[in-house]
N, C-alpha and C positions, 0 to 999 in steps of 0.2 A: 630549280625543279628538275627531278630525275625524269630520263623517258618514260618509267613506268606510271611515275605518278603522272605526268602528264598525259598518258593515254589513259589515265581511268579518271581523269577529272576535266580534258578540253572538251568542252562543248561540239568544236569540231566535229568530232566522231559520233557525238547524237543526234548534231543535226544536217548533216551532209549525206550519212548513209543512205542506204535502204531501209537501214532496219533501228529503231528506237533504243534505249539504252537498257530498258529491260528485254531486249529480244529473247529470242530461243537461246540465238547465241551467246549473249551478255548471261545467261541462266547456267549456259554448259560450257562457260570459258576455259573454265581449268578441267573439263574431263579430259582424258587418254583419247586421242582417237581422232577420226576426217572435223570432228566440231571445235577441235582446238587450235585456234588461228594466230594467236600469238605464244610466244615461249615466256620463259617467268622476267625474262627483262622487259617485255611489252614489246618486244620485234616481231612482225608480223610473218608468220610462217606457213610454208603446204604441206601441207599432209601427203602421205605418200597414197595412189589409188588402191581400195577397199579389196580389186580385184587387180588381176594379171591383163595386159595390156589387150589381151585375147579375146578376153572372158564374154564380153557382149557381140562379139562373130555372130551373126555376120547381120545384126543389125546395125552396129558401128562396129566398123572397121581399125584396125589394130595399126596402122600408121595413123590413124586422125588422130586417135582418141592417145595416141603417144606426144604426138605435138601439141595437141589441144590442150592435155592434161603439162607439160612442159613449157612448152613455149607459149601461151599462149595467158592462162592459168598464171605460171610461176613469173610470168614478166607483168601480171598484177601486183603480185605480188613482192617484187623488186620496185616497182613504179610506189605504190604506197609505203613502203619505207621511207625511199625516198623525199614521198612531198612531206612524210613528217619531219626528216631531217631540216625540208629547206623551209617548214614552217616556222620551225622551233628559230630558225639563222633569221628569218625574215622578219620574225616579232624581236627578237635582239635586238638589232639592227634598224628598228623603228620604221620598215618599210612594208608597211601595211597595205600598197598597193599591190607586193608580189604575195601578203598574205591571203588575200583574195582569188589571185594566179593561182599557187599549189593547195589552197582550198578544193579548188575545181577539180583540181587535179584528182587530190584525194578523195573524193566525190567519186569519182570515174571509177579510179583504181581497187578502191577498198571495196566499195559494191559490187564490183566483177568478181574479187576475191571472196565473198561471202556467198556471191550464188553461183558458184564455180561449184564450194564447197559443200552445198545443198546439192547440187546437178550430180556430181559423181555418188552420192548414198542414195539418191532416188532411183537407180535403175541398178536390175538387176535378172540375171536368168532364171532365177529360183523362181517358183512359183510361190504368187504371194496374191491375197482378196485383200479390200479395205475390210477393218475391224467392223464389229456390228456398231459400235458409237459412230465410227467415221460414215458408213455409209445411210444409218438414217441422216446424219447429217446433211450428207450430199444428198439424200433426196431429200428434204425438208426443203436446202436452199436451190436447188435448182431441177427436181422435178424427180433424175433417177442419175443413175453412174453415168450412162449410156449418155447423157442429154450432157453432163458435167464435162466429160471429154472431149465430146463433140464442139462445143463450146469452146473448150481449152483448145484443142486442135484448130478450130476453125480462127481464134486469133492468132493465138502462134504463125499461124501460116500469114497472116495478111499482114504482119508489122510490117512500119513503112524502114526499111532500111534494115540497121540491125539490131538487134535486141532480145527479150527473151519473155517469153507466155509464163505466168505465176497464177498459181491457183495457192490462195493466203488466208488463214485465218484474222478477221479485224476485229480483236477483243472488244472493243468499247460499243459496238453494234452486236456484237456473238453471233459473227455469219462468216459464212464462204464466200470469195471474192474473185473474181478473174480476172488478171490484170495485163495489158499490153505494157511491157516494160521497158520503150525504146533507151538503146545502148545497153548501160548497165545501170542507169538512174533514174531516168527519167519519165514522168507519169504513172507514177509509183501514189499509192494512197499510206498516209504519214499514221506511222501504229500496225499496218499490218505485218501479218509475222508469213512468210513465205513456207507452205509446204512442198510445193513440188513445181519447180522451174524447167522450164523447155527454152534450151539453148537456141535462138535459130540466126547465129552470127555466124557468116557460112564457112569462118574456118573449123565452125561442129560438124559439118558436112559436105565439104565439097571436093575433096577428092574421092571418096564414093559416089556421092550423088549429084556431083555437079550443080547444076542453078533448080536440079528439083527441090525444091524446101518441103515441098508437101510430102512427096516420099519419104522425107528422111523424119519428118515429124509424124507421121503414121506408124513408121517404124519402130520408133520412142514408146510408143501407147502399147506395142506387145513388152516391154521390159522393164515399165513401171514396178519400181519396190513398193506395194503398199505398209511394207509390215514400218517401211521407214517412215511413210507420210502419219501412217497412224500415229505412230512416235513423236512424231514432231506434232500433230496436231495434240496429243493429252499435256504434251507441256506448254503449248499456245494457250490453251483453254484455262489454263491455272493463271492468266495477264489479267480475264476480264472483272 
């Protein structure tokens, strides 16, 4: 089996993610642009950022957001290559105990790499409203915009450790969902499609804001892309 056929037919990758095998992303695999995460041999890749390293001054800051988006990001993204290499050696080699090992692994890795990729098209300086679909939406499911952020904001900020705030469409219920997402996997609800992730691993923030997480995730709430979340929520809505 080639690497590509085995990235579009192991199980691995549907059930270890974040995100299901018809995700948003499994939907915009092959477009041009921040939503194409593999190349056409099935090697997992980064996109280059949307914007100039600058561009979000002086909400985030233009060293973070260079290493964050580099090192941090792009060593996800070498990490899951990786555990596919040493899955594919590990199932050879009949040693099913380290296939369990670099499962985890890529668990880890590959999640961080999908809402890494979500996190840099969510924000932006443009000014942008949620669409009139997205926002009855959000108030239908949780009362008004103002209550939905607050919300998002107020977990984001309390995760125990580190991890990341997901406000996610769950096709099979057709609701809005708020999710604490410790790490990049974990306590994650299985089918939901993420539209707008809040980073708060404090290599996103701590050479500006130090040990404030709450600063740095209030700051996030002025530069939200909605024109992107809308986007991603009309192609969630087409799962259920």
């Amino acid at each position: 089996m080639d690497r590509k056929k085995f990235l579009k037919t192991s199980a691995i990758l549907a059930g270890t993610t974040i995100l299901p095998s018809n995700s948003i992303f499994a939907n915009n695999i092959n477009n041009n642009g921040i939503e194409k995460i593999t190349d056409d041999k099935g090697n997992f890749i980064q996109q280059s950022l949307p914007y100039n390293i600058d561009y979000l001054e002086p909400f985030m800051d233009s060293e973070t957001l260079d290493l964050h988006h580099s090192f941090h990001h792009g060593g996800a993204v070498k990490g899951a290559n990786k555990d596919i290499e040493m899955i594919k050696r590990s199932i050879k080699q009949n040693d099913f105990n380290m296939v369990d090992h670099w499962t985890k692994k890529l668990s880890f890795h590959l999640s961080s790499h999908i809402l890494h990729s979500i996190f840099w098209t969510n924000l932006t300086k443009r000014s942008s409203a949620p669409s009139d679909a997205l926002l009855k939406k959000i108030e239908k499911d949780f009362g008004s915009l103002d209550k939905m952020q607050g919300l998002l904001s107020k977990l984001s900020k309390s995760i125990e450790g580190s991890g990341w705030g997901v406000l996610a469409y769950q096709p099979q219920s057709d609701t809005l969902v708020i999710l604490q997402c410790e790490n990049h996997h974990k306590l994650t609800i299985w089918g939901a499609v993420p539209l707008l992730v809040i980073d708060v691993w404090e290599h996103a923030y701590y050479l500006k804001y130090k040990n404030r997480r709450g600063d740095f995730v209030d700051a996030l709430m002025n530069i939200i892309n909605w024109d992107n979340i809308a986007e991603r929520y009309e192609i969630a809505k087409k799962l259920n």
